[in-house]
Wavefront OBJ file of the C-alpha trace (Angstrom):
o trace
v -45.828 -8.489 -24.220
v -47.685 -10.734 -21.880
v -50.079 -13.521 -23.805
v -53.892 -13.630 -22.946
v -55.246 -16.454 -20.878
v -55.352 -19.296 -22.778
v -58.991 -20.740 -21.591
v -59.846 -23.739 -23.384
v -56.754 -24.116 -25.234
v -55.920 -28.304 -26.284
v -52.460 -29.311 -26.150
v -51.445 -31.166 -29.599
v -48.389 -32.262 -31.233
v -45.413 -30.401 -31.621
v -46.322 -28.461 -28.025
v -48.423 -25.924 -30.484
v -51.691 -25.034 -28.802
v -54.600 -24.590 -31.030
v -56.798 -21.215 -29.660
v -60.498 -20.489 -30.106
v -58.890 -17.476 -32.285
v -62.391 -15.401 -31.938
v -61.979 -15.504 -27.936
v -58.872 -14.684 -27.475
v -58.677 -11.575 -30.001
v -61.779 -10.405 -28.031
v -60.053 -10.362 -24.772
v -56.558 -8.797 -26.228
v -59.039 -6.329 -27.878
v -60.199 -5.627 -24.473
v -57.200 -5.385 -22.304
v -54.932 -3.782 -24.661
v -54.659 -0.065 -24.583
v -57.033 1.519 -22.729
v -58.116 4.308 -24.731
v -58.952 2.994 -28.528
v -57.412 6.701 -29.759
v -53.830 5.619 -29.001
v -53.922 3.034 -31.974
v -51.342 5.438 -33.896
v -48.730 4.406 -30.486
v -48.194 0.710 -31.346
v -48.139 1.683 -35.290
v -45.125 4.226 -34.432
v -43.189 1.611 -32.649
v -43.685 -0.814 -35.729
v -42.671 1.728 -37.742
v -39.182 2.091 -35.753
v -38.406 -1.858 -35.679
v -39.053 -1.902 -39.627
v -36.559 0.212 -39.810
v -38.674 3.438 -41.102
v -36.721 6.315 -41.854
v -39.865 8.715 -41.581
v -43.394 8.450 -40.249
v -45.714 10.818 -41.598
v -49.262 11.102 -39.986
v -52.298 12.684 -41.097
v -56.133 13.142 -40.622
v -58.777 14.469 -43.311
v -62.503 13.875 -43.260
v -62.329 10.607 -43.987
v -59.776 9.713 -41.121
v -56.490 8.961 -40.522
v -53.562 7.892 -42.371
v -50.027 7.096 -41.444
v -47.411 5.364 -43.784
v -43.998 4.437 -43.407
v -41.094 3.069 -45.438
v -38.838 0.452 -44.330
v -38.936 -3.144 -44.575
v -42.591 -3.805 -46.007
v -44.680 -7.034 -44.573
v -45.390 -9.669 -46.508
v -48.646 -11.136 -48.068
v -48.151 -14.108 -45.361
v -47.995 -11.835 -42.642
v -50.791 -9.648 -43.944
v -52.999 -12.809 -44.223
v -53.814 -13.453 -40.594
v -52.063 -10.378 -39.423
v -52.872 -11.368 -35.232
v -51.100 -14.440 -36.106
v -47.961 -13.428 -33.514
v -50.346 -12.073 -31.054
v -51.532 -15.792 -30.392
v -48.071 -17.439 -30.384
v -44.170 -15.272 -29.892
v -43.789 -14.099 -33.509
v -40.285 -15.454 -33.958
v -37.640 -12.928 -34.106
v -39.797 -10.507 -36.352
v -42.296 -10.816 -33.849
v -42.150 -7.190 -32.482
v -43.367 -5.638 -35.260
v -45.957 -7.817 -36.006
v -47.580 -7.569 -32.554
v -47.360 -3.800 -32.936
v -49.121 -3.727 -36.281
v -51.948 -5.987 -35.062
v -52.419 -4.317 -31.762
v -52.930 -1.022 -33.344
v -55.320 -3.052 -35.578
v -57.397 -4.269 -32.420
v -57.489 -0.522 -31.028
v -58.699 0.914 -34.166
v -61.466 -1.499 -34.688
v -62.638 -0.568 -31.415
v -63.805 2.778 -32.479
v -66.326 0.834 -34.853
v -64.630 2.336 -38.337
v -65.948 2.090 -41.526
v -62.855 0.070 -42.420
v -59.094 -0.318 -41.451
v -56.096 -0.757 -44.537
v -52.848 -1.958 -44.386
v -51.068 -1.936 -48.175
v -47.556 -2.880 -47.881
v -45.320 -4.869 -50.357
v -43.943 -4.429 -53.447
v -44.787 -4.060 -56.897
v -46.664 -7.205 -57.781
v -46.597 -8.232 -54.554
v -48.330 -5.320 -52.694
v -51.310 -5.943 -51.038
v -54.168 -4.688 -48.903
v -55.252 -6.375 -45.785
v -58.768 -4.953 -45.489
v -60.588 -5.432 -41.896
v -64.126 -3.636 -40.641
v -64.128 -6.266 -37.689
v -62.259 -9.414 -36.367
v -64.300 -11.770 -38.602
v -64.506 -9.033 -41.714
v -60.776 -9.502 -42.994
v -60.530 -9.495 -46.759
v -56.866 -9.583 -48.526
v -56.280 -8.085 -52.065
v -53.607 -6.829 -54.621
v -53.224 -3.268 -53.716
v -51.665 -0.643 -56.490
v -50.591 2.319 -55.053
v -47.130 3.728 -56.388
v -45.992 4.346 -53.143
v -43.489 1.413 -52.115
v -43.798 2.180 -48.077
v -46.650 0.403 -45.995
v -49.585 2.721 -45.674
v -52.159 2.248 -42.825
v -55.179 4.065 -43.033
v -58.353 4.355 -40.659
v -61.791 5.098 -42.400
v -63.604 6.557 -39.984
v -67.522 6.387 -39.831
v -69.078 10.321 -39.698
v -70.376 9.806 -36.222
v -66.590 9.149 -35.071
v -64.898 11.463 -37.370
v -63.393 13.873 -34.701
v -60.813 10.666 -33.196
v -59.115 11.710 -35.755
v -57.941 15.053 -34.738
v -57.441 13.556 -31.136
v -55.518 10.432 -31.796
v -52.900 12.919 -34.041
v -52.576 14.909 -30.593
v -52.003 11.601 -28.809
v -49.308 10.793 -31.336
v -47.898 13.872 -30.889
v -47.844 13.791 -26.947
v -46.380 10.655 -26.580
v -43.553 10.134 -29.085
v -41.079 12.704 -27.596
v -38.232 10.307 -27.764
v -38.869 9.254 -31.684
v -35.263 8.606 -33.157
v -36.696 8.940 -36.995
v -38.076 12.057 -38.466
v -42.072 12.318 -37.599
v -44.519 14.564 -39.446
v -48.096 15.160 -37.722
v -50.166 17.292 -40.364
v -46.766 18.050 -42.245
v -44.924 19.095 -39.103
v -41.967 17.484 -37.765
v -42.760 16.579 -33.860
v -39.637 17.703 -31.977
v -37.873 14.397 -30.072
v -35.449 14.733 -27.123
v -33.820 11.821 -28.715
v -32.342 13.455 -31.394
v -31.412 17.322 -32.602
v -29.716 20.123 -30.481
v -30.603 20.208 -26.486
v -31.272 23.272 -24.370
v -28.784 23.978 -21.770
v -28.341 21.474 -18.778
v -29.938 18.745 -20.398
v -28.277 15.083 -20.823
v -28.758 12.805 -23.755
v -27.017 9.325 -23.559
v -26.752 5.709 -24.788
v -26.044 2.533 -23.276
v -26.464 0.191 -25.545
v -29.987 0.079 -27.076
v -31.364 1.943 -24.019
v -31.212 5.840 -24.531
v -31.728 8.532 -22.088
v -32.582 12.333 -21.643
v -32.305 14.082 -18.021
v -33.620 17.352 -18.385
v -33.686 19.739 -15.322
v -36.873 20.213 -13.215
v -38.551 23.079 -11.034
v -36.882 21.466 -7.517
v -40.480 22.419 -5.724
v -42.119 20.206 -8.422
v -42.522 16.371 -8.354
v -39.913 14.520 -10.219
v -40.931 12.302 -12.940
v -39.767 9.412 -14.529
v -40.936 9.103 -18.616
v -40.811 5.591 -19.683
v -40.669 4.739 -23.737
v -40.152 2.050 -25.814
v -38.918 2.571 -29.495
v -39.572 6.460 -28.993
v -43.319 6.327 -28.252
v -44.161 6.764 -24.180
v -45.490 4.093 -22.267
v -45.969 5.597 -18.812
v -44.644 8.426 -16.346
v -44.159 7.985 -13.032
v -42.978 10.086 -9.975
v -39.819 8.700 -9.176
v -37.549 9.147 -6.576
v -34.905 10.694 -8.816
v -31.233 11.571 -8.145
v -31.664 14.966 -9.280
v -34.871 17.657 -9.577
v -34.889 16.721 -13.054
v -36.938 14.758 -15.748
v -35.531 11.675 -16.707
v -36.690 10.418 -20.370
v -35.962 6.683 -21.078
v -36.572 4.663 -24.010
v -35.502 1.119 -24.799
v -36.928 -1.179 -27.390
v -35.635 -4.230 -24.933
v -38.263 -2.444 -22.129
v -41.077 -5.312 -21.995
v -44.624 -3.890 -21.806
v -47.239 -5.454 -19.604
v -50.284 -7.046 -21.362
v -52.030 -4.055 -21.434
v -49.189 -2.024 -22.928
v -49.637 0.857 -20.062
v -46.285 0.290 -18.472
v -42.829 -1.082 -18.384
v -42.210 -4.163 -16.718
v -40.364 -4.303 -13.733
v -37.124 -6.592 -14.541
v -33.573 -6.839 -15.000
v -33.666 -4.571 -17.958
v -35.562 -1.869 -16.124
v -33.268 -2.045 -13.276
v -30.355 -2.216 -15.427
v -31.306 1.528 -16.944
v -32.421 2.931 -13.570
v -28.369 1.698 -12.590
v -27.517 3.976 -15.073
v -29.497 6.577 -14.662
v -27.680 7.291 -11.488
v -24.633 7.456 -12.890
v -26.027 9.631 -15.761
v -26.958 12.053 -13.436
v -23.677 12.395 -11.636
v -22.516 13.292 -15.453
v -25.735 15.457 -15.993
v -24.652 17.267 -12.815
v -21.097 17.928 -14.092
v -22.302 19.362 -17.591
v -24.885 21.613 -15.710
v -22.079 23.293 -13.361
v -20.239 23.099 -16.634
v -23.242 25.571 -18.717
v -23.417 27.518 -15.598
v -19.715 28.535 -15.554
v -19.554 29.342 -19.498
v -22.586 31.667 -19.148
v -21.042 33.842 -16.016
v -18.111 34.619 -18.410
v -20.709 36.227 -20.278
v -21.750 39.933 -20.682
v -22.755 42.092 -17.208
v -26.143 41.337 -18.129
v -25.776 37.897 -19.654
v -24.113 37.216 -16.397
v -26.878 39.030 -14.491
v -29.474 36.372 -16.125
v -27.609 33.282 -15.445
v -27.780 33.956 -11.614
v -31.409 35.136 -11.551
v -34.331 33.037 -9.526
v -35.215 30.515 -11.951
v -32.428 30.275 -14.338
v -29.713 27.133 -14.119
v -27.813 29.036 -11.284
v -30.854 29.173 -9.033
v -31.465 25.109 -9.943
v -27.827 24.717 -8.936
v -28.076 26.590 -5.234
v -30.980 24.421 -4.738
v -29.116 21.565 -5.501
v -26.052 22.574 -3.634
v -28.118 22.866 -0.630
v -29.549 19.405 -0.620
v -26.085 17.921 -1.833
v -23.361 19.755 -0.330
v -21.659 19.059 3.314
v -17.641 19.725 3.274
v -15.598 20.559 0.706
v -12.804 18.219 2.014
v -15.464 15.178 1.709
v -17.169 16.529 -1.537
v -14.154 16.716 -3.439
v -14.264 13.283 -3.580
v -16.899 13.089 -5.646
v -16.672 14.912 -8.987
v -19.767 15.848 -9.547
v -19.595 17.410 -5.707
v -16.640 18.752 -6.326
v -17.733 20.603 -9.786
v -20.791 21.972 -7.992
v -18.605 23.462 -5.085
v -16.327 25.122 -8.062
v -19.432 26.149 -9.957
v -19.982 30.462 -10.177
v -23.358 30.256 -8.150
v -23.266 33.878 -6.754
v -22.529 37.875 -7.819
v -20.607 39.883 -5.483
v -21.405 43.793 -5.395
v -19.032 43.983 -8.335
v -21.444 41.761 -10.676
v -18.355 39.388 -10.293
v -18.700 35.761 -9.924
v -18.328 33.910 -6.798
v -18.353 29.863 -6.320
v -19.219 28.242 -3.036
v -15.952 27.213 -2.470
v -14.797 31.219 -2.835
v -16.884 31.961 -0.565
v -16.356 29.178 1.899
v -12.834 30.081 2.031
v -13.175 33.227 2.939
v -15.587 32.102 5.343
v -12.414 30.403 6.982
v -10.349 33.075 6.442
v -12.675 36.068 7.665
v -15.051 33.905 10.057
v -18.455 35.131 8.512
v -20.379 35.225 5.187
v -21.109 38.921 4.716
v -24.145 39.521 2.158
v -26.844 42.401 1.397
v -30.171 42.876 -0.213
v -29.201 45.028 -3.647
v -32.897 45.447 -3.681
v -32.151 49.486 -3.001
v -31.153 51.615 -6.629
v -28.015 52.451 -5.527
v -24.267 50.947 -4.683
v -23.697 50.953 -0.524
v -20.602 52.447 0.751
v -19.240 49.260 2.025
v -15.428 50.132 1.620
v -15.858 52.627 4.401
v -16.694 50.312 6.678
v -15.376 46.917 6.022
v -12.030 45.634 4.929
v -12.221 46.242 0.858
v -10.784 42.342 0.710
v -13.818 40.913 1.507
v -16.210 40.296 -1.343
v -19.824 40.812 0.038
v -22.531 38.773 -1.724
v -25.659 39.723 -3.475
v -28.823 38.224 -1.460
v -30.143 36.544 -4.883
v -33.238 34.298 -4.243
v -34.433 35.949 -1.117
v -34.869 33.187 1.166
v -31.399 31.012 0.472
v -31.657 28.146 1.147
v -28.383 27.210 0.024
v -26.193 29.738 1.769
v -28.711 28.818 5.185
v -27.277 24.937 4.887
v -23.887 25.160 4.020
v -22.975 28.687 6.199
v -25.802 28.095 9.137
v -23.666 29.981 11.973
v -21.577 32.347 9.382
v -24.032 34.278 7.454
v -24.064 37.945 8.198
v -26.337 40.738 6.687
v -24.906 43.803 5.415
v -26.781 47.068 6.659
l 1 2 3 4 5 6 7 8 9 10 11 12 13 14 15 16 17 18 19 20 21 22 23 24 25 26 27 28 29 30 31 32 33 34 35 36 37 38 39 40 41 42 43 44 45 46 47 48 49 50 51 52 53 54 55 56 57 58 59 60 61 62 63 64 65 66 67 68 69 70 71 72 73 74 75 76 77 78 79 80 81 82 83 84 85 86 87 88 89 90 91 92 93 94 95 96 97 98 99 100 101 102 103 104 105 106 107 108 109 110 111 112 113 114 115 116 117 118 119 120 121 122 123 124 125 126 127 128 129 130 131 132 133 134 135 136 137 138 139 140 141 142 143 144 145 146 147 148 149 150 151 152 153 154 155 156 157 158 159 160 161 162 163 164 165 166 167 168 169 170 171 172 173 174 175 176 177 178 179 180 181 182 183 184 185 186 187 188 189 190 191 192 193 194 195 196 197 198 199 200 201 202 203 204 205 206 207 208 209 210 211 212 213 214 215 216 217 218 219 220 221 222 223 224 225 226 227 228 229 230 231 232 233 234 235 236 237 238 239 240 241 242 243 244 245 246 247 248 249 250 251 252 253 254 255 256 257 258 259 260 261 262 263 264 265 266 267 268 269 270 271 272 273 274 275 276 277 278 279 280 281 282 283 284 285 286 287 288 289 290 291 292 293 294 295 296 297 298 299 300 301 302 303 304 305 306 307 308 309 310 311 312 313 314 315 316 317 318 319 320 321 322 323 324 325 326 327 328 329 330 331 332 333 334 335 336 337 338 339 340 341 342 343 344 345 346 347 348 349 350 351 352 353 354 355 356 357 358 359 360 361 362 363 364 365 366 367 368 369 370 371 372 373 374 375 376 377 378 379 380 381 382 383 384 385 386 387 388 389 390 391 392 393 394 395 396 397 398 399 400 401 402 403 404 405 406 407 408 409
């Protein structure tokens, strides 16, 4: 995180700076976080680098509450709690500048008060704060161990609460710990079972999810650090796909709305594209397991829309000549992929079909649109396996077999 300007600040000994405190809150206050409702954002992330094993969230008339177990914070840190805002934190810093810049949102929806107990046993305590200058620190005796953050909420501003839950909720859909929203776990791409043709991968602390997209729609690059978004951004992707990374090493501008630019960020793009080469490879992969499927089973996996219809499209943008593609893997694996039905309901790939293309000199497909099975065997040698006309308009079958492709009538 960037530090504010430092106006006024006096050089003294040591190379310390000493900070009219007051000014410089009020500008982080300011810049950070546009919308004061995301305050439960930077209190998920500090959750994560205490090493939480749950975050549960919840809202009630009084407002919102969200508590955490973990390594607690300390009376010291509790004490002037924007302490590492003002200065790097030290190695604990992250957590600390998470907590306080929560704080800073919260108190910018004027609450009745904002709480932070953590600690334990005799040393638990409550950092109290209705404004910047209001702080009061106590003994705190709740019999819960974890820290517990809660938002008092004047009546006038009651109904943030029920909106920043939804924020929450939106933005934490790479969370690697459990999180509960009004007692319900918020599904994470990080962690659990994936649809088909999706991608989940680590590289180091950086992990990543490339889901498949509609091809027609804009692809987008999600951006998260320690689960919780930061931005999206249309990207010029590998793939029509959604790519979902999130990296506690990302470094957030000063206004925590987006990911810097550096050697970390191009570091995971890097291996992004070689994700997707592997996300590629696992999709041709689903495709092929669900053709060996029931007729109808089979039917489904080569409709418009399903994973065989994201395939053609892809095939069509990616594919030139076998003899070059097979170079390439993932090229290759999409040429061998079952991307087509022949009258028969049997599987064809593109390389089945391009060499009969070689063999027989066209690519001979028809409409099955009419209820009932043409008597092709009359009229054309029985070895040739006609294709079903699946999406329409092919496009894939149009690039690869421009001069070849012959209609059935």
């Amino acid at each position: 995180m960037d530090s504010p300007d430092m106006d006024g600040a006096e050089f003294v000994k040591a190379g310390s700076l000493r900070v009219d405190r007051a000014r410089a809150l009020e500008k982080l206050k300011e810049r950070q976080l546009a919308d004061p409702e995301t305050f439960l954002l930077p209190w998920a992330r500090c959750a994560a680098a205490s090493g939480a094993e749950s975050l549960r969230i919840d809202a009630d008339a009084e407002g919102v509450t969200a508590r955490f177990d973990g390594r607690p914070f300390s009376a010291a840190e509790l004490e002037d709690p924007y302490a590492c805002l003002l200065d790097d934190g030290g190695p604990d810093g992250e957590r600390g500048r998470n907590l306080a810049a929560g704080l800073l949102a919260a108190l910018r929806l004027k609450p009745v008060a904002v709480e932070v107990s953590s600690g334990e046993g005799a040393g638990r305590v409550r950092l109290r704060a209705a404004s910047l200058e209001g702080e009061r620190l106590e003994p705190a005796a709740e019999p819960w161990p974890g820290t517990l953050l809660r938002v008092r909420l004047a009546a006038g501003g009651a109904s943030a609460g029920p909106r920043a839950l939804e924020k929450v909720r939106a933005a934490c859909g790479m969370f690697r710990i459990p999180l509960f929203v009004s007692g319900e776990e918020v599904p994470s791409l990080a962690r659990g079972p994936l649809k088909a043709a999706a991608l989940r991968y680590d590289e180091g602390s950086l992990r990543g999810c490339l889901v498949r997209s509609d091809p027609d729609a804009a692809r987008v690059l999600h951006l998260y650090q320690r689960g919780v978004k930061v931005e999206e951004v249309r990207h010029k992707l590998p793939l029509p796909m959604a790519a979902h990374l999130d990296d506690e090493a990302f470094t957030l501008n000063a206004s925590l709305s987006g990911v810097v630019r550096n050697e970390r960020f191009d570091d995971a793009m890097s291996a992004l594209e070689t994700r997707a080469s592997e996300f590629l490879i696992a999709a041709a992969a689903a495709q092929a397991a669900a053709a060996k499927g029931a007729p109808d089973g089979a039917r489904t996996a080569f409709s418009a829309g399903g994973l065989g219809a994201w395939l053609r499209r892809v095939a069509a943008a990616r594919l030139g000549v076998f003899e070059e593609d097979s170079r390439r893997p993932a090229l290759k694996a999409l040429w061998e992929a079952p991307l087509y039905l022949d009258t028969d309901d049997r599987p064809l790939s593109l390389r089945d079909i391009d060499l009969q293309a070689r063999r027989v000199g066209m690519v001979l497909i028809y409409d099955p649109a009419p209820p009932f099975r043409l008597p092709w065997s009359k009229s054309i040698d029985p070895s040739i396996r006609m294709i079903k006309w699946l999406d329409g308009s092919d496009r894939c079958l149009r690039a690869l077999f421009p001069e070849r492709l012959k209609e059935y009538s």
